[in-house]
ChimeraX commands (.cxc) that place a marker at each C-alpha (Angstrom):
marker #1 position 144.14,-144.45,-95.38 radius 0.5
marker #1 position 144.64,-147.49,-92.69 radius 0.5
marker #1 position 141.58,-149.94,-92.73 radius 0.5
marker #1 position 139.34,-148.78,-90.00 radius 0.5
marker #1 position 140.71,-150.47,-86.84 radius 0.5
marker #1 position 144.49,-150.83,-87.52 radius 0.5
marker #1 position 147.07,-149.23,-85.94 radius 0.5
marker #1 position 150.16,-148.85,-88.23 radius 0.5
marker #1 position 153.35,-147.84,-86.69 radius 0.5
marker #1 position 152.91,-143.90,-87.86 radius 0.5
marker #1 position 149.52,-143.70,-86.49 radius 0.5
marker #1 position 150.73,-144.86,-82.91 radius 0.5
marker #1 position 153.89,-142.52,-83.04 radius 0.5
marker #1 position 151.46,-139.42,-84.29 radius 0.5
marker #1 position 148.45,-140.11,-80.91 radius 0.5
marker #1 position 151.40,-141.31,-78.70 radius 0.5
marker #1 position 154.06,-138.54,-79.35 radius 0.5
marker #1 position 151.59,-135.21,-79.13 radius 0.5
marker #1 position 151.21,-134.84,-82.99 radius 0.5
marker #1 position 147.66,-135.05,-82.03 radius 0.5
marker #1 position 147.63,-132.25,-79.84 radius 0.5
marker #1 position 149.92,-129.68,-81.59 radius 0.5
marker #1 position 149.03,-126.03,-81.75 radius 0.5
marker #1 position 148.06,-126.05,-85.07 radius 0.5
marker #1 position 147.43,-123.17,-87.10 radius 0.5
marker #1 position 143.71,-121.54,-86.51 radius 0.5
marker #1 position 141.85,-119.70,-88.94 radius 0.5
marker #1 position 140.21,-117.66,-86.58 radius 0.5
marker #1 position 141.58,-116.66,-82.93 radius 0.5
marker #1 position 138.00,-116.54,-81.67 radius 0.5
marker #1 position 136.67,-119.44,-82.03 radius 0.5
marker #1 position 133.37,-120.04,-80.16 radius 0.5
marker #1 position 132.72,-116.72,-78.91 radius 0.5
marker #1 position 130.24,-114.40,-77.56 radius 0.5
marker #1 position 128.84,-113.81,-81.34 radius 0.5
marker #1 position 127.13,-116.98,-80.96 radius 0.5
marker #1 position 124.55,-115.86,-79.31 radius 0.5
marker #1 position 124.21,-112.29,-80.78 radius 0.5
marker #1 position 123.30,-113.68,-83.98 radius 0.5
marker #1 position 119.93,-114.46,-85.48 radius 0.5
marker #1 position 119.76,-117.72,-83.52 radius 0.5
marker #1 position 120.33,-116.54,-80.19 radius 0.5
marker #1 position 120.41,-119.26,-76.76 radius 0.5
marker #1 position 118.19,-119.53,-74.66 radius 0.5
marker #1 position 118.52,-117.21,-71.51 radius 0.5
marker #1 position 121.28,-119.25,-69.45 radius 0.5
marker #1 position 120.49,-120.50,-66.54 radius 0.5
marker #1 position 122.61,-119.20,-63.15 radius 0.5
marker #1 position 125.46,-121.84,-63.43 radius 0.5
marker #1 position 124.78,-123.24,-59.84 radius 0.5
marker #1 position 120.52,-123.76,-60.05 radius 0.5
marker #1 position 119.14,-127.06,-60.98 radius 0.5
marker #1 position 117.76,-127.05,-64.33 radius 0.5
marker #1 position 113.34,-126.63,-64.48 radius 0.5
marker #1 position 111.74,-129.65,-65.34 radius 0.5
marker #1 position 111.35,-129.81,-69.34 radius 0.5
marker #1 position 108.19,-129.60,-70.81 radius 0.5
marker #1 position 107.88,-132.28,-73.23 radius 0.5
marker #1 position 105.04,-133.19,-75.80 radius 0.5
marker #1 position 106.16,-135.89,-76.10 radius 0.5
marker #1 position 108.81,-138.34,-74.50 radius 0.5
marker #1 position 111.64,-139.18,-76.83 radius 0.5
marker #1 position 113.38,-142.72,-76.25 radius 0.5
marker #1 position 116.94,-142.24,-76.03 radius 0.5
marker #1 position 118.38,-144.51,-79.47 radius 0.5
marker #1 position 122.10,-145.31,-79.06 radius 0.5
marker #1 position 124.25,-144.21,-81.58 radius 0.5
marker #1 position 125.01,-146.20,-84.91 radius 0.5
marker #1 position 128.47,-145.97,-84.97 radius 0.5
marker #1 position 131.16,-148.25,-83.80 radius 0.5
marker #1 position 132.80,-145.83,-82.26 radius 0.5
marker #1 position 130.90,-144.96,-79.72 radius 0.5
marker #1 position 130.97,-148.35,-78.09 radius 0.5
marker #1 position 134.48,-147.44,-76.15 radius 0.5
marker #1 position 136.24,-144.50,-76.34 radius 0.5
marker #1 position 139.78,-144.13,-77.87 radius 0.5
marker #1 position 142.46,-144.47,-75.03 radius 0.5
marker #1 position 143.92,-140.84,-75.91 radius 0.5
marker #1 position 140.06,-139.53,-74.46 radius 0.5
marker #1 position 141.12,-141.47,-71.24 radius 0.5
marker #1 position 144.44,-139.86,-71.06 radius 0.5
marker #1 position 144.80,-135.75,-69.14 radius 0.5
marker #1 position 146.67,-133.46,-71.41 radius 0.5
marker #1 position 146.61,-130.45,-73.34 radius 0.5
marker #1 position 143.80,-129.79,-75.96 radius 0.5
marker #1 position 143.10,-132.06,-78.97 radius 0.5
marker #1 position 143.63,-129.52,-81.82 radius 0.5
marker #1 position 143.85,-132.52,-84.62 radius 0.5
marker #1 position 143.67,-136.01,-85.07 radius 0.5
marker #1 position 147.11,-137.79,-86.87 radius 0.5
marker #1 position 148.22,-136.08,-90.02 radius 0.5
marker #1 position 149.31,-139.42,-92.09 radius 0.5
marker #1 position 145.86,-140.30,-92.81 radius 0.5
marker #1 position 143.12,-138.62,-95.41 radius 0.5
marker #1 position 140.47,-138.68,-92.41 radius 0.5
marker #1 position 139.40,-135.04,-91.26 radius 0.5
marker #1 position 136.33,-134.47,-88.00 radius 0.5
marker #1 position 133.82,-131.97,-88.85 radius 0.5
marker #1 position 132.74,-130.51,-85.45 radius 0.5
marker #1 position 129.39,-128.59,-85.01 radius 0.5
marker #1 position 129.08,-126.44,-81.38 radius 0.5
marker #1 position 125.20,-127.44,-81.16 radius 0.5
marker #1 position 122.27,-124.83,-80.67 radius 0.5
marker #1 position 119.68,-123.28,-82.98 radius 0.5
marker #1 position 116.76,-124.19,-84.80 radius 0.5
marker #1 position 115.89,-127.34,-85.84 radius 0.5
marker #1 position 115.32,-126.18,-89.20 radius 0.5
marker #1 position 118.50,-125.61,-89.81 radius 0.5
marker #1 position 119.72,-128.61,-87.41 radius 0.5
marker #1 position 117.34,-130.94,-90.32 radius 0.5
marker #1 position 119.81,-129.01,-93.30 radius 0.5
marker #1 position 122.86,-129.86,-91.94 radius 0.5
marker #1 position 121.02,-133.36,-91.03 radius 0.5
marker #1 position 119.97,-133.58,-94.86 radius 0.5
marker #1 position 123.39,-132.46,-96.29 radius 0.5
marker #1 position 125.06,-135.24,-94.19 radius 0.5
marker #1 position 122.72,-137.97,-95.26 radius 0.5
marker #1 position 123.19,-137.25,-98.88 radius 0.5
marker #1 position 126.59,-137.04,-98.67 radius 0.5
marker #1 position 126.94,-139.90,-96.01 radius 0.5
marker #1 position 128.97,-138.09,-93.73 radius 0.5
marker #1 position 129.33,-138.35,-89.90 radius 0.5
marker #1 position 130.07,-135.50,-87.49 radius 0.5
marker #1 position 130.01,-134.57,-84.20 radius 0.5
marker #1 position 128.07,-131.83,-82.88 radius 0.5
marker #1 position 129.25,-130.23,-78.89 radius 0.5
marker #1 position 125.89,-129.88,-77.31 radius 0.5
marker #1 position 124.74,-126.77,-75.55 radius 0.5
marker #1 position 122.73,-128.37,-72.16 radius 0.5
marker #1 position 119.75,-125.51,-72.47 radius 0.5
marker #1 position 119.56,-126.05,-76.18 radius 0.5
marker #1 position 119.11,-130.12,-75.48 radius 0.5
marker #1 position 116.43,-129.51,-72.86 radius 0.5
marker #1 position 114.75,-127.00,-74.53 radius 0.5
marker #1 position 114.23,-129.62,-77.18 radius 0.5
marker #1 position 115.61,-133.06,-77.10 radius 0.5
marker #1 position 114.36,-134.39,-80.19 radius 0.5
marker #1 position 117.25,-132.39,-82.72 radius 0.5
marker #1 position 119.79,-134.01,-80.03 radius 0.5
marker #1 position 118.09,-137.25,-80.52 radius 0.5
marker #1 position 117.72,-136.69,-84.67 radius 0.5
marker #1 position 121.74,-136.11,-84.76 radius 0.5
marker #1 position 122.18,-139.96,-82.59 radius 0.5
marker #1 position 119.58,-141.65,-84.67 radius 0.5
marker #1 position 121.03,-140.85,-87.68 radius 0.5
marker #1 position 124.72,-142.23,-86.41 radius 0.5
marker #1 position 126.49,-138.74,-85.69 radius 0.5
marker #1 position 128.27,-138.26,-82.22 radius 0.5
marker #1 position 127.07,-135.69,-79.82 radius 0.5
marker #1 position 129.10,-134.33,-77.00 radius 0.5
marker #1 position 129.50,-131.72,-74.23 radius 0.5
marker #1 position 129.17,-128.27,-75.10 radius 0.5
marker #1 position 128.50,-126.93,-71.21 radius 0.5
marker #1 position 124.73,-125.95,-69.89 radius 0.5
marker #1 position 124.30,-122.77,-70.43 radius 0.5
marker #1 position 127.62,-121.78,-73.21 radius 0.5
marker #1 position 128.98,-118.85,-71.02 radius 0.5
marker #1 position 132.71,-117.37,-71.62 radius 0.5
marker #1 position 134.59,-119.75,-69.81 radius 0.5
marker #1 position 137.64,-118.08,-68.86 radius 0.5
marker #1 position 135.27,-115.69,-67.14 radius 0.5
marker #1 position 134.19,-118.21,-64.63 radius 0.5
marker #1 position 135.01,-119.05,-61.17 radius 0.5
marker #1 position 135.88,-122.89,-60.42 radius 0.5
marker #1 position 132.62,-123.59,-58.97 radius 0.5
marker #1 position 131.07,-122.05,-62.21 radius 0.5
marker #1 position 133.06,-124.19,-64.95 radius 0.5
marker #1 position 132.41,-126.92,-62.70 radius 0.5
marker #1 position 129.06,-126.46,-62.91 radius 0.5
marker #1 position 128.93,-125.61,-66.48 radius 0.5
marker #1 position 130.72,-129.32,-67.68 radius 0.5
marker #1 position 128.85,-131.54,-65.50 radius 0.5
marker #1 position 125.37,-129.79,-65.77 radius 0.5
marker #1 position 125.84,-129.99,-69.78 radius 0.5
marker #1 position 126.92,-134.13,-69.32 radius 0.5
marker #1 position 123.64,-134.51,-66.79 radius 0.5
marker #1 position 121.44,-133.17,-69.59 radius 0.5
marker #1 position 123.03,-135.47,-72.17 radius 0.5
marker #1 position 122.63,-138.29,-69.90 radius 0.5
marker #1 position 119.18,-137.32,-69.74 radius 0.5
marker #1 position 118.26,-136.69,-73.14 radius 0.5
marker #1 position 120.39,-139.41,-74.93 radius 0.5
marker #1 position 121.04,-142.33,-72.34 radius 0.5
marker #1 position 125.38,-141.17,-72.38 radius 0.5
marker #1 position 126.39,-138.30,-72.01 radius 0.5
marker #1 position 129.96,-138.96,-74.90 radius 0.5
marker #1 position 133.19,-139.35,-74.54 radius 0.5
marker #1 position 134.36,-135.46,-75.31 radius 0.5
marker #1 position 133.76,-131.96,-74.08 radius 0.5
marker #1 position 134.51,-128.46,-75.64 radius 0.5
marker #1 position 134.65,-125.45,-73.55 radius 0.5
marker #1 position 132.47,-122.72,-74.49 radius 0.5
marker #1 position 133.33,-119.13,-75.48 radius 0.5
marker #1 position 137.27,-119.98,-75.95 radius 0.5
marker #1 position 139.38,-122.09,-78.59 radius 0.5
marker #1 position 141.72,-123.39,-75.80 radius 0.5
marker #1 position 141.10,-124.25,-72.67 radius 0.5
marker #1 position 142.71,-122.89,-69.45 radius 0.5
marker #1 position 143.80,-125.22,-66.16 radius 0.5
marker #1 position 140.68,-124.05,-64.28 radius 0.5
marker #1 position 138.28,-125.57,-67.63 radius 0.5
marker #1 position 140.49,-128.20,-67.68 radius 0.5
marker #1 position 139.79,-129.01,-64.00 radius 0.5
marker #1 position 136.23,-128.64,-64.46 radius 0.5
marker #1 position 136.45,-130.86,-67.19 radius 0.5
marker #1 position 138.73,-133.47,-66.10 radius 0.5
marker #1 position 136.25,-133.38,-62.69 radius 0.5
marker #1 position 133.19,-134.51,-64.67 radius 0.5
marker #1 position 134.95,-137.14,-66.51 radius 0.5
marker #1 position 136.05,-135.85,-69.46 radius 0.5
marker #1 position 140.33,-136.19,-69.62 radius 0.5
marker #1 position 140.30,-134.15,-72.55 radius 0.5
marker #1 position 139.01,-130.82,-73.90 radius 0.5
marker #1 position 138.60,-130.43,-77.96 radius 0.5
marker #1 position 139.86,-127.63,-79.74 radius 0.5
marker #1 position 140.29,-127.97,-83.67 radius 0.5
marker #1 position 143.11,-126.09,-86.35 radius 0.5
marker #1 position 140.42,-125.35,-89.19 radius 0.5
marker #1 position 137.87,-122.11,-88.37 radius 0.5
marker #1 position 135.76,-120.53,-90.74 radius 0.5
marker #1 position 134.61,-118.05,-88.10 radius 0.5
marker #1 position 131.08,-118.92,-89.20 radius 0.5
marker #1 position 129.52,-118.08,-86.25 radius 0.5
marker #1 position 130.00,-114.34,-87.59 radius 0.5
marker #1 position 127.93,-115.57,-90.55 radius 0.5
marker #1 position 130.22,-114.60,-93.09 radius 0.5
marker #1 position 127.93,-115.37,-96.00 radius 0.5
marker #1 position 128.44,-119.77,-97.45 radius 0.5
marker #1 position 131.09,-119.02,-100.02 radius 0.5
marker #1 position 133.23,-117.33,-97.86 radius 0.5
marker #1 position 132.41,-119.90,-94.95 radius 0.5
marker #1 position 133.09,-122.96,-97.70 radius 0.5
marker #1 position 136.02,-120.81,-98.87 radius 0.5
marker #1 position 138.12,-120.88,-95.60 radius 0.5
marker #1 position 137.26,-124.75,-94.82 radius 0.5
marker #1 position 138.74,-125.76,-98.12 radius 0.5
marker #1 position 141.64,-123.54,-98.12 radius 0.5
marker #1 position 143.03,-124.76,-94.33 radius 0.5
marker #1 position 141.34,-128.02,-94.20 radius 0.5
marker #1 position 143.88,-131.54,-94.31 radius 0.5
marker #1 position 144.69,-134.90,-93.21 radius 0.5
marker #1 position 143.84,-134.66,-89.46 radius 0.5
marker #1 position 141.92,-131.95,-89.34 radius 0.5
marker #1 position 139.50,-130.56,-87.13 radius 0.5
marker #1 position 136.93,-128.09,-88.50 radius 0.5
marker #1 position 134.82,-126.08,-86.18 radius 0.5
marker #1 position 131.53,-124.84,-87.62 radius 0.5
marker #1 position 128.14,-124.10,-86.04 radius 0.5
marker #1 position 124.72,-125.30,-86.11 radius 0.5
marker #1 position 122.37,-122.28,-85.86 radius 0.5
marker #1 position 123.52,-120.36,-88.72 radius 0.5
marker #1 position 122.16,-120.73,-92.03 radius 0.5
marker #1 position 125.52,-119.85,-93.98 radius 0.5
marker #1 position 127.04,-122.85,-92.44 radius 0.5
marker #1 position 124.25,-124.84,-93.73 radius 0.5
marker #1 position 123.95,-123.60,-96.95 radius 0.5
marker #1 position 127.68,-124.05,-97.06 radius 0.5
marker #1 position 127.77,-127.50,-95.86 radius 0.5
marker #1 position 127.23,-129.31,-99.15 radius 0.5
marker #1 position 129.89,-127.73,-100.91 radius 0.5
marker #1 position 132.17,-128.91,-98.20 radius 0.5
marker #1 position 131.22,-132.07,-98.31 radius 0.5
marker #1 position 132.28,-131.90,-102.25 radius 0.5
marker #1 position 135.57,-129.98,-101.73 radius 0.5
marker #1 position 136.36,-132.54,-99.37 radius 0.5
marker #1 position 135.83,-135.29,-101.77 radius 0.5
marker #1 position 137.32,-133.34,-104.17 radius 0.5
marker #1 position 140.57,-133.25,-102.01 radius 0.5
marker #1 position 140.69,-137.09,-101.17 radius 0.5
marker #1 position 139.46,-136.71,-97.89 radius 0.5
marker #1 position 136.93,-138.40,-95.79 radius 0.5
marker #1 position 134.59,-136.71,-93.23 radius 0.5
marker #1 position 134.22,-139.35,-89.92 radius 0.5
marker #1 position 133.34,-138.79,-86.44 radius 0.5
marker #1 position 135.82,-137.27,-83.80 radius 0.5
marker #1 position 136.22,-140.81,-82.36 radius 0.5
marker #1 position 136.77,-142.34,-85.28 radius 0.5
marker #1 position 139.56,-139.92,-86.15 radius 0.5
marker #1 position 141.07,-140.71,-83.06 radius 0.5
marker #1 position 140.59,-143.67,-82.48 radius 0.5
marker #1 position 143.52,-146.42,-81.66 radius 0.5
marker link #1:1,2 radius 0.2
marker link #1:2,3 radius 0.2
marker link #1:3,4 radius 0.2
marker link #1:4,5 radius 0.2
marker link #1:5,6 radius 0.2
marker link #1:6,7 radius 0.2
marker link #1:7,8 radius 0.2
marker link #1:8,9 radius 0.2
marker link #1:9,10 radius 0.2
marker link #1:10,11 radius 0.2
marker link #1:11,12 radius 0.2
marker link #1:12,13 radius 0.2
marker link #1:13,14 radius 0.2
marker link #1:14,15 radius 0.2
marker link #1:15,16 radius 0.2
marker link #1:16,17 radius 0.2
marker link #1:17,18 radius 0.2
marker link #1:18,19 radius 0.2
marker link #1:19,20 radius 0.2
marker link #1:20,21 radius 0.2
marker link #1:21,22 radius 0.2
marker link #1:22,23 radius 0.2
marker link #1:23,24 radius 0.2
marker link #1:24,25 radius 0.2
marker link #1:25,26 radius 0.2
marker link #1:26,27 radius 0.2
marker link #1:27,28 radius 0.2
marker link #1:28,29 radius 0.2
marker link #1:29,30 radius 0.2
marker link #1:30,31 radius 0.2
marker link #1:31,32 radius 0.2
marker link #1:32,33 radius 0.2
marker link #1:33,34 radius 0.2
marker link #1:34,35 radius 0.2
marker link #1:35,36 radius 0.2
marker link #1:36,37 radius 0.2
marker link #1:37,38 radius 0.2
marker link #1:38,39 radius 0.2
marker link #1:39,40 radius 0.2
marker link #1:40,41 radius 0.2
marker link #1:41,42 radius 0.2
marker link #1:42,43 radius 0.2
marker link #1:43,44 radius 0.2
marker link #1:44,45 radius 0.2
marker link #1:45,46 radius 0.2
marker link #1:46,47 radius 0.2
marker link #1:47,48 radius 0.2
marker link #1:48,49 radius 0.2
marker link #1:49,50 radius 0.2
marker link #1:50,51 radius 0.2
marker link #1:51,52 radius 0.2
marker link #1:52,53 radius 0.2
marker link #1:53,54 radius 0.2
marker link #1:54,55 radius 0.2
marker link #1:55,56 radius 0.2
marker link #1:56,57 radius 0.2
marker link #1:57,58 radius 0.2
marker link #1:58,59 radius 0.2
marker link #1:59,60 radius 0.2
marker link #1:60,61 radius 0.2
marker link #1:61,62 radius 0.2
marker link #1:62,63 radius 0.2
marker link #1:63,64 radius 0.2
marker link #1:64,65 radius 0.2
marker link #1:65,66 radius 0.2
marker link #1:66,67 radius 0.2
marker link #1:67,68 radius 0.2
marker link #1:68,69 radius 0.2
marker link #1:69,70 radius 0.2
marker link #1:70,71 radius 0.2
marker link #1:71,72 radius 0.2
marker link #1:72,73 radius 0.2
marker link #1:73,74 radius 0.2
marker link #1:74,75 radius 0.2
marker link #1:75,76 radius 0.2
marker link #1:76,77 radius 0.2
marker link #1:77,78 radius 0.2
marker link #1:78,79 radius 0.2
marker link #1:79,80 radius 0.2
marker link #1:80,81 radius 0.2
marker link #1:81,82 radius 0.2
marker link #1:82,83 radius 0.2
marker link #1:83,84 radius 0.2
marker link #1:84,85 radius 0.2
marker link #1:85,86 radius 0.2
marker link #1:86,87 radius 0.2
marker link #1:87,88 radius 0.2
marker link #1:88,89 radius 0.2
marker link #1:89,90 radius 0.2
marker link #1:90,91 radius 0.2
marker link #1:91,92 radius 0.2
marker link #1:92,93 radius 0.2
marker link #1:93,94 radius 0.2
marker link #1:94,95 radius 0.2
marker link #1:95,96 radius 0.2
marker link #1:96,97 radius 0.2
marker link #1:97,98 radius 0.2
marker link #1:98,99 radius 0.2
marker link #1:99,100 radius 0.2
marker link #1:100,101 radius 0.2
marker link #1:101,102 radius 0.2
marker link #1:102,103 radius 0.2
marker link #1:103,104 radius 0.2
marker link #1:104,105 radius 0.2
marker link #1:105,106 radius 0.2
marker link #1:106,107 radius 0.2
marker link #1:107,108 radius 0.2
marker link #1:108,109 radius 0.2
marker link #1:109,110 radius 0.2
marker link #1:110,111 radius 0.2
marker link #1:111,112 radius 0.2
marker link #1:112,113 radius 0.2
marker link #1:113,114 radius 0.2
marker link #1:114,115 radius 0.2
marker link #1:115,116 radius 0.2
marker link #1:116,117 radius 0.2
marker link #1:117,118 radius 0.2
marker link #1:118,119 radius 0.2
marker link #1:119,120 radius 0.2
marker link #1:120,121 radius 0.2
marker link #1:121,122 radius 0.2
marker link #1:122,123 radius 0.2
marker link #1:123,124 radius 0.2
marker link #1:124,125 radius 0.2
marker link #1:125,126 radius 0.2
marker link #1:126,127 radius 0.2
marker link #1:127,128 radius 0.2
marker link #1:128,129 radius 0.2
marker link #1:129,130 radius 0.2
marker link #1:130,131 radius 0.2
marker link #1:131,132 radius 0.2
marker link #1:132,133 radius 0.2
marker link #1:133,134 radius 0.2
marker link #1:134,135 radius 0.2
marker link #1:135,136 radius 0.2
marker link #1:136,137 radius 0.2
marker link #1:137,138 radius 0.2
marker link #1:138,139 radius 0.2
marker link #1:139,140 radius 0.2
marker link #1:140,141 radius 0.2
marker link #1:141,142 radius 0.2
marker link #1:142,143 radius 0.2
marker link #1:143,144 radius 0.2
marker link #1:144,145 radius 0.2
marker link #1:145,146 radius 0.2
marker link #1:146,147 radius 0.2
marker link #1:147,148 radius 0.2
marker link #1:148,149 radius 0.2
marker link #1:149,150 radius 0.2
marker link #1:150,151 radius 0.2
marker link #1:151,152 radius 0.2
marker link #1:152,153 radius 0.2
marker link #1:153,154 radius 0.2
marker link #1:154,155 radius 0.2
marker link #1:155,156 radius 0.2
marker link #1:156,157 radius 0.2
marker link #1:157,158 radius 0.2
marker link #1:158,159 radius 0.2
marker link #1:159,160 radius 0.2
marker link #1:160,161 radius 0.2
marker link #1:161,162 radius 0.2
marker link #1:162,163 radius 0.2
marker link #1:163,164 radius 0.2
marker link #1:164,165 radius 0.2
marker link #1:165,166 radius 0.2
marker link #1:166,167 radius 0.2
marker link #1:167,168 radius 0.2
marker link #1:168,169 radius 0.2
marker link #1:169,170 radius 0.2
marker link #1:170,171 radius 0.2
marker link #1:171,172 radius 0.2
marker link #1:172,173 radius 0.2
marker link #1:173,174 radius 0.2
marker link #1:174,175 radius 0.2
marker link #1:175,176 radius 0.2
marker link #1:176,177 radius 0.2
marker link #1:177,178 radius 0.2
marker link #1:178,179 radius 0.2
marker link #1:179,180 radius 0.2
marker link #1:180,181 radius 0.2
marker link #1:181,182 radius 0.2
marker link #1:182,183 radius 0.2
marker link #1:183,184 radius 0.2
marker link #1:184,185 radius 0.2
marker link #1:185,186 radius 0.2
marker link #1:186,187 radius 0.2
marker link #1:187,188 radius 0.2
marker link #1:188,189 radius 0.2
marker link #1:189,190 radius 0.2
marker link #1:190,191 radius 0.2
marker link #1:191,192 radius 0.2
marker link #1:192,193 radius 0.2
marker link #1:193,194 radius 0.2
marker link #1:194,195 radius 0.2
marker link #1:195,196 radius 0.2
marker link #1:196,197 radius 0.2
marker link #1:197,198 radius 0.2
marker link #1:198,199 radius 0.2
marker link #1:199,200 radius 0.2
marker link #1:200,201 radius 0.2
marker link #1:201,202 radius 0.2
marker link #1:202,203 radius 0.2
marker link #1:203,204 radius 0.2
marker link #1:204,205 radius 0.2
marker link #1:205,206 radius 0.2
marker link #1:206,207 radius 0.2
marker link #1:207,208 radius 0.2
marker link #1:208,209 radius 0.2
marker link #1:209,210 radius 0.2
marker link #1:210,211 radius 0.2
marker link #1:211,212 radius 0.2
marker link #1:212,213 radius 0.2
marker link #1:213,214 radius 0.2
marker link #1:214,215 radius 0.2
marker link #1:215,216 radius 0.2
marker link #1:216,217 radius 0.2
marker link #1:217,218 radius 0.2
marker link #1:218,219 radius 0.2
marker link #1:219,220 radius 0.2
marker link #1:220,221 radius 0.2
marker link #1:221,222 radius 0.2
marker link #1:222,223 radius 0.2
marker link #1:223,224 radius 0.2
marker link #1:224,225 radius 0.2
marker link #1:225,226 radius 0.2
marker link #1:226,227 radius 0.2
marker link #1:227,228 radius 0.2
marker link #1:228,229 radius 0.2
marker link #1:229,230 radius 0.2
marker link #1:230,231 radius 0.2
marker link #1:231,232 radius 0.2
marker link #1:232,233 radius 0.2
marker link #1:233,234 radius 0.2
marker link #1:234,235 radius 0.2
marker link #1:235,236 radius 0.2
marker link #1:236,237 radius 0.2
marker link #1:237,238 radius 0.2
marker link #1:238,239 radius 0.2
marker link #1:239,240 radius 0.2
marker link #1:240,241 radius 0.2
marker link #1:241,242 radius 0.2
marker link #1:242,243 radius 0.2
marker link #1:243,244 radius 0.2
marker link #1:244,245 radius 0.2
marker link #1:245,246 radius 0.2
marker link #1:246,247 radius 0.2
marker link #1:247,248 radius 0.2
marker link #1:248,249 radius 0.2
marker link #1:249,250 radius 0.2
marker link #1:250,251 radius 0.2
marker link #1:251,252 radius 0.2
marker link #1:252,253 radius 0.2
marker link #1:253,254 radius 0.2
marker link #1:254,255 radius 0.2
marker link #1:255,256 radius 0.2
marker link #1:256,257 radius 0.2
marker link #1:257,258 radius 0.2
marker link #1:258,259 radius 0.2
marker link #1:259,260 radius 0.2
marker link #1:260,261 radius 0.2
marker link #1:261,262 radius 0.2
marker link #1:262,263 radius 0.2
marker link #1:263,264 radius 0.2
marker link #1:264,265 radius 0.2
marker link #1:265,266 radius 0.2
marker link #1:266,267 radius 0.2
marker link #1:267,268 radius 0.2
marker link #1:268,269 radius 0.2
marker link #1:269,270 radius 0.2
marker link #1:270,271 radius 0.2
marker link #1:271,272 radius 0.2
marker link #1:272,273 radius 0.2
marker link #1:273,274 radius 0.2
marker link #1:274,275 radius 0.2
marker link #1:275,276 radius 0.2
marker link #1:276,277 radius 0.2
marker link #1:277,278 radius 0.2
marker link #1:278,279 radius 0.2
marker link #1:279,280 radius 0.2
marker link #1:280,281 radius 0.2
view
């Protein structure tokens, strides 16, 4: 692995020449999908894409903390730059993002939370808007505690269903609420309901700011809540160098699972950093 902040000649041919955004070999065709929210940790009833969101009702009022890590101080050029989706980071390194679409419980959010601690490992959770409004404070835990939080839409509809206006809606209602909650609203967005994103999400994306939308090449399918072993299974068998692993908050498998990736990744010389920080210049 490079020391953190250089830039040897195969990393820059790997983010410059598209190895970054190759199709890469899913797991799972599904991805983030309408299973979600069937599950035992269901959303909260979205929100008609075009109403303002209700004013939260707060015990309390959290103060936004920024993030501890480095990376989140500028982004890396390639989240400036429109393309196709970012399905993994450069391959020549042993660095691999482990990527949480964010909703659920905070009991579970505080498992993953502990698991990561322990381990000392950063990841980046995608945000659901009406999960971060409906309670701030597990957004605010994750930023606190140095992980990266981005743009998961308001409201985590099927994507390719939407009109223009709607997926416009969706992206820049979800980066509002992040604003809100956490003083930025990140540097990344993933589309909800899809792996890959279409030219209309990419438009709605790319019209809120974000250049980018984040896929990944490593998926358990965990929202289907396979059971841990067979979610810890699948990560070990696909994951590598560059990798992007999608898993979700929400679903206790994936938490019970999460310390034994943490070990397999050890295990297989690989170290667990923040999206950014994978891609970073």
């Amino acid at each position: 692995m490079s020391p953190a902040g250089e830039q040897t000649p195969s990393r820059r041919l790997a983010l410059g020449a598209g190895a970054v955004l190759g199709a890469g070999a899913l797991l799972g065709a599904a991805g983030c999908s309408v299973n979600d929210t069937a599950g035992p940790t269901a959303a909260p009833t979205p929100t008609a894409p075009d109403t303002p969101p209700p004013t939260p009702i707060r015990t309390t009022t959290p103060t936004p903390s920024p993030s501890t890590t480095s990376d989140a101080d500028r982004p890396p050029s390639i989240a400036q730059r429109r393309g196709p989706d970012i399905v993994h980071g450069p391959r020549n390194n042993d660095e691999v993002a482990l990527t949480f679409h964010g909703q659920g419980p905070a009991a579970l959010t505080d498992a993953v939370l502990q698991a990561c601690r322990t381990a000392g490992a950063p990841i980046t959770v995608f945000a659901v808007g009406t999960w971060v409004h409906g309670d701030p404070n597990q957004a605010l835990a994750l930023q606190r505690e140095g992980h990266e939080v981005g743009n998961h839409t308001w409201s985590h509809q099927q994507m390719r269903q939407l009109s223009a206006a709607q997926a416009r809606a969706e992206v820049r209602k979800g980066k509002d609420e992040l604003a809100t909650a956490l003083g930025a609203a990140g540097w990344w967005f993933r589309p909800s309901g899809t792996p890959r994103s279409t030219a209309t999400i990419r438009a709605a994306a790319g019209a809120a700011g974000y250049a980018r939308c984040v896929s990944y090449d490593v998926d358990p399918q965990d929202y289907l809540d396979p059971g841990a072993r067979a979610v810890r299974t699948r990560v070990r068998q696909a994951v590598r160098g560059g990798s992007i692993v999608s898993l979700h908050l929400g679903h206790p498998g994936t938490a019970e699972a999460l310390p034994g990736i943490l070990s397999d990744l050890t295990k297989l010389g690989l170290q667990p950093v923040t999206l950014s920080h994978l891609l970073r210049d």
